[in-house]
VOBA-1610 file (N, C-alpha, C; in pm, whole numbers, padded with zeros to 5 digits, always signed):
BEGIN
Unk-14202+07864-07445Unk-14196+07961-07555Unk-14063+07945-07628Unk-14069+07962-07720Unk-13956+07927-07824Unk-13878+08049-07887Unk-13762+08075-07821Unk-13716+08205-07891Unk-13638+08197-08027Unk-13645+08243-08135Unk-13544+08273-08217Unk-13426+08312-08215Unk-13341+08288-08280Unk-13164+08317-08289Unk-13181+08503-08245Unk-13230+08563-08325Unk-13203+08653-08329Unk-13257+08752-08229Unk-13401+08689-08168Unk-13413+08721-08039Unk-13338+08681-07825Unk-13243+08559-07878Unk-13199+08543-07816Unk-13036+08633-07796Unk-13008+08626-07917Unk-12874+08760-07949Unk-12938+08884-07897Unk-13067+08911-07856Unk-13106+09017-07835Unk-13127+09031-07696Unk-13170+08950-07654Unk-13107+08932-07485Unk-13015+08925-07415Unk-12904+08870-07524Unk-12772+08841-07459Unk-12729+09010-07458Unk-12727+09081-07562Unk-12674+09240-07576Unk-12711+09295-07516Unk-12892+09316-07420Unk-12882+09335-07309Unk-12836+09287-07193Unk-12801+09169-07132Unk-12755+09090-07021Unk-12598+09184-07001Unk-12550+09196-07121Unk-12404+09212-07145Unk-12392+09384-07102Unk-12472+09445-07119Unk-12483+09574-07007Unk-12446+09537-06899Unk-12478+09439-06792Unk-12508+09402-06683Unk-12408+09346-06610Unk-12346+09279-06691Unk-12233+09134-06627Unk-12145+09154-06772Unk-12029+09023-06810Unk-11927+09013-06859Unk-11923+08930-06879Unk-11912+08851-07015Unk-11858+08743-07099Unk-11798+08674-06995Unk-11789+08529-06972Unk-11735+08450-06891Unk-11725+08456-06779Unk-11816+08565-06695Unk-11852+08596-06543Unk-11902+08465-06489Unk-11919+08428-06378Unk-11927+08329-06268Unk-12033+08439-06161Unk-12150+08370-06191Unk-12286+08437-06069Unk-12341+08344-06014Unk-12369+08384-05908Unk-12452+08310-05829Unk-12569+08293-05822Unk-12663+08202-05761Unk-12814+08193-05800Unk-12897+08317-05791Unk-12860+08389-05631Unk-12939+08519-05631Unk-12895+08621-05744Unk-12780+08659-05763Unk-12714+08739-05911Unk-12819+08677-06050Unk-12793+08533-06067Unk-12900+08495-06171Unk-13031+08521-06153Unk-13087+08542-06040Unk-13205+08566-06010Unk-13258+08744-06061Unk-13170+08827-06049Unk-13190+08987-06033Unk-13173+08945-06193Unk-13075+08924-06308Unk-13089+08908-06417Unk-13212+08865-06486Unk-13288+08761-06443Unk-13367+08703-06493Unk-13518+08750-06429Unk-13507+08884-06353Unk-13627+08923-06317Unk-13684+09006-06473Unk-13638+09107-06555Unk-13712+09146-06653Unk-13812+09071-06739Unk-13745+08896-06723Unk-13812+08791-06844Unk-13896+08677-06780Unk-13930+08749-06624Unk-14015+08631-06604Unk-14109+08573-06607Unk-14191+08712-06704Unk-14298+08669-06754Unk-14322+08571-06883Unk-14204+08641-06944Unk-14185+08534-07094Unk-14084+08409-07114Unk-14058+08368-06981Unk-13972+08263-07019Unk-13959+08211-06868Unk-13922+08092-06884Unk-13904+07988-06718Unk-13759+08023-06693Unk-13736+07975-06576Unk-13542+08003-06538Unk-13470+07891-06603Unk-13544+07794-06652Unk-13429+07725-06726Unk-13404+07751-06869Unk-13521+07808-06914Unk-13513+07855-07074Unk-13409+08015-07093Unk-13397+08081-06942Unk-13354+08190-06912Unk-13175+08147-06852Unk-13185+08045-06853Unk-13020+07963-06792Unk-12954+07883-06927Unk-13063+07852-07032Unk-12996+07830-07151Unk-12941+07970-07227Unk-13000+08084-07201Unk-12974+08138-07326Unk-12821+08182-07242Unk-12869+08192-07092Unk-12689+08220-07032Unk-12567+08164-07073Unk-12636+08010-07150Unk-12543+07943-07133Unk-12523+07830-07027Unk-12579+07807-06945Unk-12580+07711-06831Unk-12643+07642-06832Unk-12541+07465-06809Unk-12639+07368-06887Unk-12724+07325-06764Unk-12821+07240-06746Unk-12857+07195-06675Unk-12816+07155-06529Unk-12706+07087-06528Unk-12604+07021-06414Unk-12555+07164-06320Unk-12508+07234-06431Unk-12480+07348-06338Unk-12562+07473-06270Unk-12695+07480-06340Unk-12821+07568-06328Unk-12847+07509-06145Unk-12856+07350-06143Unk-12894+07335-06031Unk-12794+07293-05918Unk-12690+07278-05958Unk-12580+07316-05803Unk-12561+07438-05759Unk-12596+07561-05909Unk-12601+07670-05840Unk-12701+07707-05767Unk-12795+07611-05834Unk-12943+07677-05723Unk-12942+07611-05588Unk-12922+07455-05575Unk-12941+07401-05478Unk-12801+07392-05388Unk-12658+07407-05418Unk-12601+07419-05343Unk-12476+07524-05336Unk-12564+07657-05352Unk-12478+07747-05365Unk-12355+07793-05467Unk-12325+07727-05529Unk-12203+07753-05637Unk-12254+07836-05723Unk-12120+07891-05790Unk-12157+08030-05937Unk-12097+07925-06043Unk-12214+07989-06156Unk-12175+07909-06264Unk-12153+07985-06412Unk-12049+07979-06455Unk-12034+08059-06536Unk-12107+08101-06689Unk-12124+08183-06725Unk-12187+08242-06803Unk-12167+08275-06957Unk-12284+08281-07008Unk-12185+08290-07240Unk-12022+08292-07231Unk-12022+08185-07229Unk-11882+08134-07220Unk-11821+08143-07362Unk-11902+08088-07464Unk-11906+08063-07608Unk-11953+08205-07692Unk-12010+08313-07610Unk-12095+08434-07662Unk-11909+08516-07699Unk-11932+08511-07800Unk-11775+08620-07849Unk-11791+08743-07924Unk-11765+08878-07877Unk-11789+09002-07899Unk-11658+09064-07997Unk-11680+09089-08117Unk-11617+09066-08157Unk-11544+09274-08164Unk-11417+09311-08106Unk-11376+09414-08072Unk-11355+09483-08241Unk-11369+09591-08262Unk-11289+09657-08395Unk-11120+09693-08370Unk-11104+09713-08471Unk-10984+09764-08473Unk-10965+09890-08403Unk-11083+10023-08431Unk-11085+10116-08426Unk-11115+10128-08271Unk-11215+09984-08173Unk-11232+10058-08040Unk-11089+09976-07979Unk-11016+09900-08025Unk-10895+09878-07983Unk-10817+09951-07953Unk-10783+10094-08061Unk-10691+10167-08043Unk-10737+10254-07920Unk-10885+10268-07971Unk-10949+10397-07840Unk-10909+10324-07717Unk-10903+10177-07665Unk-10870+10162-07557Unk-10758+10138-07502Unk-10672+10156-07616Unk-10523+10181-07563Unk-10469+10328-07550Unk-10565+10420-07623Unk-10532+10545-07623Unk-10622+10594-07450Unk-10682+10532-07416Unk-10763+10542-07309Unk-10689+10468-07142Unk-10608+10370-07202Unk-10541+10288-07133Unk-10367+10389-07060Unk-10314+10478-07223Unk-10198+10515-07225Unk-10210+10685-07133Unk-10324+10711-07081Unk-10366+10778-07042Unk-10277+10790-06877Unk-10347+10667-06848Unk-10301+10587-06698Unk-10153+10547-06667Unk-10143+10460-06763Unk-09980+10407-06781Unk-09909+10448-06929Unk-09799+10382-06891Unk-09702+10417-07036Unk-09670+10283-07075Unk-09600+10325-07176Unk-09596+10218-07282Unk-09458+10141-07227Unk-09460+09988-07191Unk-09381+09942-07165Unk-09381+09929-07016Unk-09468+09976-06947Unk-09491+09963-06807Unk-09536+09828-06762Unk-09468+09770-06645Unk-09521+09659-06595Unk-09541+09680-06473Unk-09704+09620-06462Unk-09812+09651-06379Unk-09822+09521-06271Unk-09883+09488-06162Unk-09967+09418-06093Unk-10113+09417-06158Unk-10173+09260-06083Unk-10293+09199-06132Unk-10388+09338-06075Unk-10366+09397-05990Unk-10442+09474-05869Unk-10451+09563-06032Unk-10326+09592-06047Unk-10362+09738-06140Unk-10429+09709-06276Unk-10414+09628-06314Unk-10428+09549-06419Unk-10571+09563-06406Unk-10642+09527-06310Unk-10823+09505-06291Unk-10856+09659-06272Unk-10773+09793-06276Unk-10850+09903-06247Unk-10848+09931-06389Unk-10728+09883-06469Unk-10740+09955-06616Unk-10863+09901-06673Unk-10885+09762-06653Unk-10974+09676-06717Unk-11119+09718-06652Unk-11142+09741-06573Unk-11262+09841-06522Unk-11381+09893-06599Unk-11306+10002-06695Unk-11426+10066-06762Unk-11458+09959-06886Unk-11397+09859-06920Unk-11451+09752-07038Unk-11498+09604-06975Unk-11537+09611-06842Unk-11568+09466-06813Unk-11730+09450-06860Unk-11756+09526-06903Unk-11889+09451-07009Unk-11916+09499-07176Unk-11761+09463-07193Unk-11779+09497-07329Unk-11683+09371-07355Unk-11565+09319-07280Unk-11455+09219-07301Unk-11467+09169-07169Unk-11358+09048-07184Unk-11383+08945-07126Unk-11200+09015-07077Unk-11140+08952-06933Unk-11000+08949-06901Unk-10907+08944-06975Unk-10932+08832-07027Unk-10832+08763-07151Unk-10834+08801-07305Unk-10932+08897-07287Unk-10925+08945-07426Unk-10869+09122-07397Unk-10889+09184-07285Unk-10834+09312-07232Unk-10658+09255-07206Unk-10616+09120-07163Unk-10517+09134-07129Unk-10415+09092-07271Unk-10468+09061-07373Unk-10427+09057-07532Unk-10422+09194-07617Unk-10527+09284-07573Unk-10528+09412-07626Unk-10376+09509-07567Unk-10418+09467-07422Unk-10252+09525-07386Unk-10098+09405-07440Unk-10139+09334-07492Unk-10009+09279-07546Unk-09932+09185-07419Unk-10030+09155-07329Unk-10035+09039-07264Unk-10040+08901-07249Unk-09937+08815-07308Unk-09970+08694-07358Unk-10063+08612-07218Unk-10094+08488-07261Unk-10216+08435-07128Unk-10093+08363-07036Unk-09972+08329-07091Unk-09876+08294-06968Unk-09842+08369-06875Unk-09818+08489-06897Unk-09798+08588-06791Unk-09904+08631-06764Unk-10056+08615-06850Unk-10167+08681-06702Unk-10227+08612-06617Unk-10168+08485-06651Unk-10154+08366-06532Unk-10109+08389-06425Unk-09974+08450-06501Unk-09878+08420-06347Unk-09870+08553-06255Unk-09952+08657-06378Unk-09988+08783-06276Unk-10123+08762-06223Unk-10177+08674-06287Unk-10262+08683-06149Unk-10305+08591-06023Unk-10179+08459-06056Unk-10208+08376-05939Unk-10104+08378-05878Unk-09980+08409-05940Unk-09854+08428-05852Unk-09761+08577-05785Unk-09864+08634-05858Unk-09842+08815-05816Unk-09763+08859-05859Unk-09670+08796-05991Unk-09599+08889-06073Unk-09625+08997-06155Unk-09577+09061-06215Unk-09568+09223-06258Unk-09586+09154-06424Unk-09652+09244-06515Unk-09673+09220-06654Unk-09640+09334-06710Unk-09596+09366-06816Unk-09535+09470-06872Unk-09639+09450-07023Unk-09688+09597-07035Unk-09791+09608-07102Unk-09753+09690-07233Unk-09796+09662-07336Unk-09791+09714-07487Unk-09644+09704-07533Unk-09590+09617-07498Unk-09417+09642-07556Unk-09416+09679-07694Unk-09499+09630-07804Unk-09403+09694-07919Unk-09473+09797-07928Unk-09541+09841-07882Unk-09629+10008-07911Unk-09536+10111-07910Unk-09518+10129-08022Unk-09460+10274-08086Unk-09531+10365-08096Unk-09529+10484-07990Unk-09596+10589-08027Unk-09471+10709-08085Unk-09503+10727-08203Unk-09456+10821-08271Unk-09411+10952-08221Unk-09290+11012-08152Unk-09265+11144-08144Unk-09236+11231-08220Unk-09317+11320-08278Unk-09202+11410-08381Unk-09152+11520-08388Unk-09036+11556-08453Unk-08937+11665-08440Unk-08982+11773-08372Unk-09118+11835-08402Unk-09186+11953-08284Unk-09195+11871-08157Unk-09258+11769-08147Unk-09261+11780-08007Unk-09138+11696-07938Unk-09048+11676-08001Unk-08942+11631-07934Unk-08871+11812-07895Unk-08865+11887-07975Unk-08786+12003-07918Unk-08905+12077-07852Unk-09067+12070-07846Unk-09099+12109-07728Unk-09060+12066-07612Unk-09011+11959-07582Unk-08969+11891-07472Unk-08875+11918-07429Unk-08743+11944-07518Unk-08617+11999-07491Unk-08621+12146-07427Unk-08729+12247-07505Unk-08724+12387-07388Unk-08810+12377-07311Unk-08892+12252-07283Unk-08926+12308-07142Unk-08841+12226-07008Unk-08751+12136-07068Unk-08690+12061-06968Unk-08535+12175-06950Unk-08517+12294-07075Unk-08432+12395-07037Unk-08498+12476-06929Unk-08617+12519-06928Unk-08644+12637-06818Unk-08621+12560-06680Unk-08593+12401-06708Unk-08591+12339-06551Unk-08386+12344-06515Unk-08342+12246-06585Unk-08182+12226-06630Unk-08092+12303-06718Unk-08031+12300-06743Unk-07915+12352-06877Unk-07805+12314-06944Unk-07803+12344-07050Unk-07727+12236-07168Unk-07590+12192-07117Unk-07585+12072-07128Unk-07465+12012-07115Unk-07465+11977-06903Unk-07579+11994-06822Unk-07581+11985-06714Unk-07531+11802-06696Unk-07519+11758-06525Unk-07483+11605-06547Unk-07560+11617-06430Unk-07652+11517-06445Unk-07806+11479-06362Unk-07777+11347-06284Unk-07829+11312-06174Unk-07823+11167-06154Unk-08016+11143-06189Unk-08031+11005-06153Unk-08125+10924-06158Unk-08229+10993-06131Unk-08229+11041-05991Unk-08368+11125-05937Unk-08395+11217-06040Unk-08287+11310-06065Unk-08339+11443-06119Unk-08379+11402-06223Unk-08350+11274-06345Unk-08384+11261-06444Unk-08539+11203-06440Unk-08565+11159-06313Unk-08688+11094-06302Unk-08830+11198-06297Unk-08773+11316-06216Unk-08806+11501-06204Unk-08850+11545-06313Unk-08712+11521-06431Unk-08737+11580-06558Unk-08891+11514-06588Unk-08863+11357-06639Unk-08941+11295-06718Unk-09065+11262-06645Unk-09112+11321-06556Unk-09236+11288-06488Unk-09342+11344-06592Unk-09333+11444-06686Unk-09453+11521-06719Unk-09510+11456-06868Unk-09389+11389-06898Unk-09358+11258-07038Unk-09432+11119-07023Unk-09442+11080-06854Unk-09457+10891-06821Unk-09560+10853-06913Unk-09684+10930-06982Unk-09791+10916-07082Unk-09740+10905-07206Unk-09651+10970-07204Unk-09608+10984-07381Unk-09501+10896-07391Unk-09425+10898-07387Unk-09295+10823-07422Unk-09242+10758-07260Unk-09163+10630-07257Unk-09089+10548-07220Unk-08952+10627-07154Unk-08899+10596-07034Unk-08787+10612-07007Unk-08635+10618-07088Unk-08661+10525-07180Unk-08522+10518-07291Unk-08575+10620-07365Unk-08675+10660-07453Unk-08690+10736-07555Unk-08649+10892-07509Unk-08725+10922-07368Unk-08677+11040-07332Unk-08535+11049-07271Unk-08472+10931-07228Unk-08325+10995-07230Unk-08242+11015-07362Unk-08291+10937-07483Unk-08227+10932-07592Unk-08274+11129-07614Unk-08378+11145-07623Unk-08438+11302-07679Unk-08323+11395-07521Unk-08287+11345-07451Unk-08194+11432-07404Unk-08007+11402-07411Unk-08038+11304-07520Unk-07865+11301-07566Unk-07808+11179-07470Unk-07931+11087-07398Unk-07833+11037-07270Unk-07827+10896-07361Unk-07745+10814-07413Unk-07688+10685-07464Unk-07769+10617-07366Unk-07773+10456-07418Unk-07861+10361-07368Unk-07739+10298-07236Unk-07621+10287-07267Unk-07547+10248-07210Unk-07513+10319-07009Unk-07509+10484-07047Unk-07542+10607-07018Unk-07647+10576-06917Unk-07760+10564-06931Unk-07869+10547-06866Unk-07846+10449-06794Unk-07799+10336-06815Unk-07827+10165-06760Unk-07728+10259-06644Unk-07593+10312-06634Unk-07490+10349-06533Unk-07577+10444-06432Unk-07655+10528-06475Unk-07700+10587-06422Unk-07781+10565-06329Unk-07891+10466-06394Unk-07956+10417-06316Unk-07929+10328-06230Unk-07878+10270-06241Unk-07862+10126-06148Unk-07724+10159-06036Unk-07662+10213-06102Unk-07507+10270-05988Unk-07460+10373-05952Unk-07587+10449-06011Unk-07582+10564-05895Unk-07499+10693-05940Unk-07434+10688-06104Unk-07386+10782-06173Unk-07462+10931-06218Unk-07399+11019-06268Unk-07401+11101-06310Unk-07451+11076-06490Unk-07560+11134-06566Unk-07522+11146-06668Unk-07546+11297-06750Unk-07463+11290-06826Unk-07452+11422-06876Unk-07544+11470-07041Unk-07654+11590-07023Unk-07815+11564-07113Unk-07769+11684-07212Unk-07798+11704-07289Unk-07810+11779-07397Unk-07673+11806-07423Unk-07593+11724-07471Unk-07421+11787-07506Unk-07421+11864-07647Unk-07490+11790-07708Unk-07448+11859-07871Unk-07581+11955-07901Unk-07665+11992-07751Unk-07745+12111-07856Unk-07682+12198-07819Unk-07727+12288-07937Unk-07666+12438-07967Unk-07799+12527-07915Unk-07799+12566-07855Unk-07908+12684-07827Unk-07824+12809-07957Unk-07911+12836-08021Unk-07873+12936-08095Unk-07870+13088-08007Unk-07807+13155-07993Unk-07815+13295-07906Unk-07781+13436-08036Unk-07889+13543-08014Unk-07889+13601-08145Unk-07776+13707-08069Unk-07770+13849-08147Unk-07690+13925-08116Unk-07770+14005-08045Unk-07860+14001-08035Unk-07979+14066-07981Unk-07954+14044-07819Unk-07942+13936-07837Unk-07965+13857-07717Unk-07864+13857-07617Unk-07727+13883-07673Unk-07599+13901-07660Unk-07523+14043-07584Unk-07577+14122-07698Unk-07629+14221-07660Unk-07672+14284-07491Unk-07824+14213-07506Unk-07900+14250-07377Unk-07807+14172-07266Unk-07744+14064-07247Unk-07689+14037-07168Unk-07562+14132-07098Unk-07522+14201-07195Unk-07371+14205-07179Unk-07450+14348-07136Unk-07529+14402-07157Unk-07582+14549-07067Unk-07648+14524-06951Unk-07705+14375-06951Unk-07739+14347-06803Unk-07605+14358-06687Unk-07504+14270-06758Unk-07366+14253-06688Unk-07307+14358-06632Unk-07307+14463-06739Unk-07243+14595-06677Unk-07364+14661-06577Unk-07443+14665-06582Unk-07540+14698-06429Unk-07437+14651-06268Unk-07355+14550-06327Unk-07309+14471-06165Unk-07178+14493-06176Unk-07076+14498-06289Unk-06962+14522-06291Unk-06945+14612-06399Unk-06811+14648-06404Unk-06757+14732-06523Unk-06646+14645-06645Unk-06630+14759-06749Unk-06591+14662-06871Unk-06418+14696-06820Unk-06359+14570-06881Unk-06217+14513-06794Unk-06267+14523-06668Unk-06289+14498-06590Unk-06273+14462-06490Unk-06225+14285-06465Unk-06162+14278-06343Unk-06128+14142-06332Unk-06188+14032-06205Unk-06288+13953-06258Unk-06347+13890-06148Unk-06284+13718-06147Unk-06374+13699-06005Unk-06331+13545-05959Unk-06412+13435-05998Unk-06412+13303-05949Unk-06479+13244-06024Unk-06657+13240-05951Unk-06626+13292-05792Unk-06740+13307-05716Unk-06844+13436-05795Unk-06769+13532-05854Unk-06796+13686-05916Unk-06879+13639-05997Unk-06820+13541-06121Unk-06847+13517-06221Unk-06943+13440-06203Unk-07001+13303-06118Unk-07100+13229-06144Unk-07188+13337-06033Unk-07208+13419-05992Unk-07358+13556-05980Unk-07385+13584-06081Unk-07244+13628-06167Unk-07343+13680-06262Unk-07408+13607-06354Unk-07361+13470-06339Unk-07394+13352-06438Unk-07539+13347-06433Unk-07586+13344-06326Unk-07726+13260-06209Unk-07813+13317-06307Unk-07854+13443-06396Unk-07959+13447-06424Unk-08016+13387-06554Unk-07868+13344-06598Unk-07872+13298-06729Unk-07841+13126-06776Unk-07889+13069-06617Unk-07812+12934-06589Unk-07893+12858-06703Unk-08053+12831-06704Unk-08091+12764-06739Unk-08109+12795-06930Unk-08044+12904-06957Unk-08033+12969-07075Unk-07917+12893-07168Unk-07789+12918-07098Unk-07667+12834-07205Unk-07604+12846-07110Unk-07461+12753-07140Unk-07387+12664-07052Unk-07282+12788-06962Unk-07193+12788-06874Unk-07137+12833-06839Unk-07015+12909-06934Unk-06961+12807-07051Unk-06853+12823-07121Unk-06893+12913-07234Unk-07016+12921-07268Unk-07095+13054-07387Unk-07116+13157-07280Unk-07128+13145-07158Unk-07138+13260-07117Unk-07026+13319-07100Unk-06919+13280-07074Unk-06753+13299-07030Unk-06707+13343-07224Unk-06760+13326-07300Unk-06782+13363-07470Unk-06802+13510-07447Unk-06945+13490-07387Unk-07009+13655-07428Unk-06946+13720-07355Unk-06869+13706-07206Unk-06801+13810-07155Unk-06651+13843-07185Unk-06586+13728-07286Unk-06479+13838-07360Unk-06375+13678-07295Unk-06428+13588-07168Unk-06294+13529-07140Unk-06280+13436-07214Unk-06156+13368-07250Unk-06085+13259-07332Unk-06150+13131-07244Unk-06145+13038-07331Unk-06188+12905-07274Unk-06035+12830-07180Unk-05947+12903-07175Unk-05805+12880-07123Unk-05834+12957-06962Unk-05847+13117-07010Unk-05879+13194-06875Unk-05972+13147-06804Unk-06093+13094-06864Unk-06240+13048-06788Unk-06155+12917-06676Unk-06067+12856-06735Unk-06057+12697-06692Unk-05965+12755-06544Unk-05822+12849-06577Unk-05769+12888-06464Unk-05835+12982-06365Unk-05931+13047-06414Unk-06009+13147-06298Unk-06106+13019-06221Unk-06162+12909-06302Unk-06246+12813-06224Unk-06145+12724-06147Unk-06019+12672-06200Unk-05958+12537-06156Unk-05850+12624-06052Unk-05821+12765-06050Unk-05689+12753-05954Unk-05698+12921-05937Unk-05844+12937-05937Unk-05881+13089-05868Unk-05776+13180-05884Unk-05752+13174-06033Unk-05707+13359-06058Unk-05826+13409-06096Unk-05795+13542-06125Unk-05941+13642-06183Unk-05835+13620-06354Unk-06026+13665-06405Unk-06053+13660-06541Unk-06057+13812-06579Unk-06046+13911-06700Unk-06090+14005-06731Unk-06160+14022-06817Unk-06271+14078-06783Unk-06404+14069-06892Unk-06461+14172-06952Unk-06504+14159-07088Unk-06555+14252-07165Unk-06465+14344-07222Unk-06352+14256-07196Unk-06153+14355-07255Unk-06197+14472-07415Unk-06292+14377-07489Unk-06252+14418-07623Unk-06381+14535-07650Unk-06469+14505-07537Unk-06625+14629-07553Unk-06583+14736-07534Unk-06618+14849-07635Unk-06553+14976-07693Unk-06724+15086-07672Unk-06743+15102-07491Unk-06807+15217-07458Unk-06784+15357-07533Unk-06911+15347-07594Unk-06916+15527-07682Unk-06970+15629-07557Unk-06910+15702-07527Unk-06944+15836-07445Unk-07045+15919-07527Unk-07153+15939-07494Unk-07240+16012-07593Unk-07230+16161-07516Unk-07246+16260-07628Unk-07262+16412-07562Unk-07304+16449-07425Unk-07434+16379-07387Unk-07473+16449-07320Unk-07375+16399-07145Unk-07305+16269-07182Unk-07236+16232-07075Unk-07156+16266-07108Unk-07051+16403-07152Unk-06916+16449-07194Unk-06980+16535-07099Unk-07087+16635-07122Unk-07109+16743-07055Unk-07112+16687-06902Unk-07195+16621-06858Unk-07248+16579-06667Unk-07078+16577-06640Unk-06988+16494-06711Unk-06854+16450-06664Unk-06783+16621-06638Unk-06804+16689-06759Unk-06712+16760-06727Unk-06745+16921-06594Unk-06914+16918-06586Unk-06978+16974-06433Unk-06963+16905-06323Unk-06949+16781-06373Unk-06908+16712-06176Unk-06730+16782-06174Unk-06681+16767-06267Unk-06514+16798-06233Unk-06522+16947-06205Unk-06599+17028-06268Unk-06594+17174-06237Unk-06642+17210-06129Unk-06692+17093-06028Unk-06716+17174-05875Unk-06597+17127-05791Unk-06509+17053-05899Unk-06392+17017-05797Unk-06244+17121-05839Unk-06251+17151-05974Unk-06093+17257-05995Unk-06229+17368-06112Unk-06132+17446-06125Unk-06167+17565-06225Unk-06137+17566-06373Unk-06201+17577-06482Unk-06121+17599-06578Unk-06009+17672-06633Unk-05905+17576-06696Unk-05779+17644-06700Unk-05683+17595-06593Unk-05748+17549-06547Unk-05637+17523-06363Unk-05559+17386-06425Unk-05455+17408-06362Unk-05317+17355-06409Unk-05297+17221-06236Unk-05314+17084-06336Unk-05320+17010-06263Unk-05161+16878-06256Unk-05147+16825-06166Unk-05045+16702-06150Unk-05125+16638-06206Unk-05046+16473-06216Unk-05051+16345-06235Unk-05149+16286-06123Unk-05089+16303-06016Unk-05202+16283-05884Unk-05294+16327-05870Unk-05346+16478-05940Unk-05454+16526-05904Unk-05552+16501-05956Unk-05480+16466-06151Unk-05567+16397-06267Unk-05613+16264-06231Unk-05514+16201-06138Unk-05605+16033-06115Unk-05694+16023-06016
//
């Protein structure tokens, strides 16, 4: 029976459900394929349209070997399911990640009958020298390098408050904790991009990482703090101490704790009245600080009156008092 072009393209688009462009099967595998057509066609008219010439139809039959398959059959990808499978891909890994062959075959998974290896390992920006050598010599391939995914200004400062409710401005992180931070990012952005979105220099990072440094994340943001806000603090504060009073530097970071991940130590040492001079000697050589010097408590009426019935169960009105008795 003699098939037409266009009925043989029509077999192949089903087969290609089944198996994968340039697959290697064996006689019984060719056999389960070629059960739907065995009424309309012989196994060799059913081994041409595979692709398999003669020579190889029968070493696979008679002595076991796989022989590979539409070798020449080329599917031609869009642009548009390209992106879907890198947006499908970036899901799993990030951009700039270098993988093993092992991992490499789970991404490639859900498209092995739509592409061929070598055309999944081009979509990730895999040249064929390195998916050589990742996959016969077990090296690591680093996938989508120039893929720029776009961050912008919203979601770069979504990122910044929620990595505040974890850290706080101007904190100095090593390696781990930065790795802590950026775990919830590994989909979206790259290791450099998110230390750059936390102020950390490229240079910065390389120290950090590799030798075991300290680096120091958000220096130049300003958390804006309203008066509102200022405000409520400085009435939280007096709940625990009083205004002048003079604390230590142990005093002072309690009362800090609730406001750690809020603004830095030195805006808080702002809102309570101390100098950036006093803050440094109450921290570096444990004198006390005095705080809230310049807050000007209004006595309202009804606390003139309570003040002056607690004193009236202690003297009488009119009663004629010392210096000692008044303090």
């Amino acid at each position: 029976m003699i098939f037409l072009k266009k009925e043989r393209e029509q077999i192949r688009k089903q087969l290609l459900k089944k198996i994968t462009v340039g697959q290697l099967i064996t006689y019984l595998e060719f056999q389960e394929l070629y059960q739907p057509y065995i009424n309309i066609m012989s196994e060799m008219e059913f081994a041409n349209i595979l692709e398999i010439n003669p020579g190889n139809y029968n070493t696979m039959k008679n002595k076991g070997t796989r022989a590979k398959i539409l070798k020449s059959f080329k599917k031609e990808v869009s642009d548009e399911e390209k992106k879907k499978i890198i947006q499908e891909v970036l899901t799993k890994v990030r951009v700039g990640q270098s993988i093993t062959y092992i991992e490499f075959q789970e991404l490639y998974q859900p498209y092995t009958n739509m592409i061929n290896e070598i055309e999944f390992a081009n979509i990730l920006e895999i040249n064929p020298g390195n998916y050589n050598t990742m996959k016969n010599k077990g090296t690591r391939a680093k996938i989508l390098k120039s893929f720029k995914k776009e961050v912008s200004d919203e979601e770069k400062k979504k990122i910044i408050q929620e990595v505040l409710t974890k850290v706080r401005v101007g904190q100095s992180i090593t390696y781990i904790e930065f790795q802590e931070l950026y775990q919830p990012y590994t989909n979206m952005i790259n290791e450099i991009e998110f230390a750059s979105i936390l102020g950390i220099s490229y240079g910065n990072y390389n120290t950090m990482k590799n030798k075991g440094t300290r680096a120091k994340i958000l220096k130049k943001h300003k958390l804006e703090i309203s008066k509102e806000v200022k405000a409520k603090i400085i009435q939280e504060v007096l709940t625990n101490v009083k205004i002048g009073q003079s604390i230590t530097y142990i005093e002072f970071q309690e009362l800090y704790q609730p406001y750690i991940n809020m603004i830095s130590e030195i805006e808080f040492a702002s809102i309570l009245g101390i100098s950036y001079g006093n803050y440094n000697t109450m921290k570096n050589k444990g004198t006390g600080a005095k705080i809230l010097k310049s807050i000007k408590k209004e006595t309202g009426e009804e606390e003139k009156k309570k003040i002056i019935q607690e004193v009236l169960t202690k003297v009488r009105a009119g009663q004629l008092i010392t210096y000692l008795e008044f303090q």
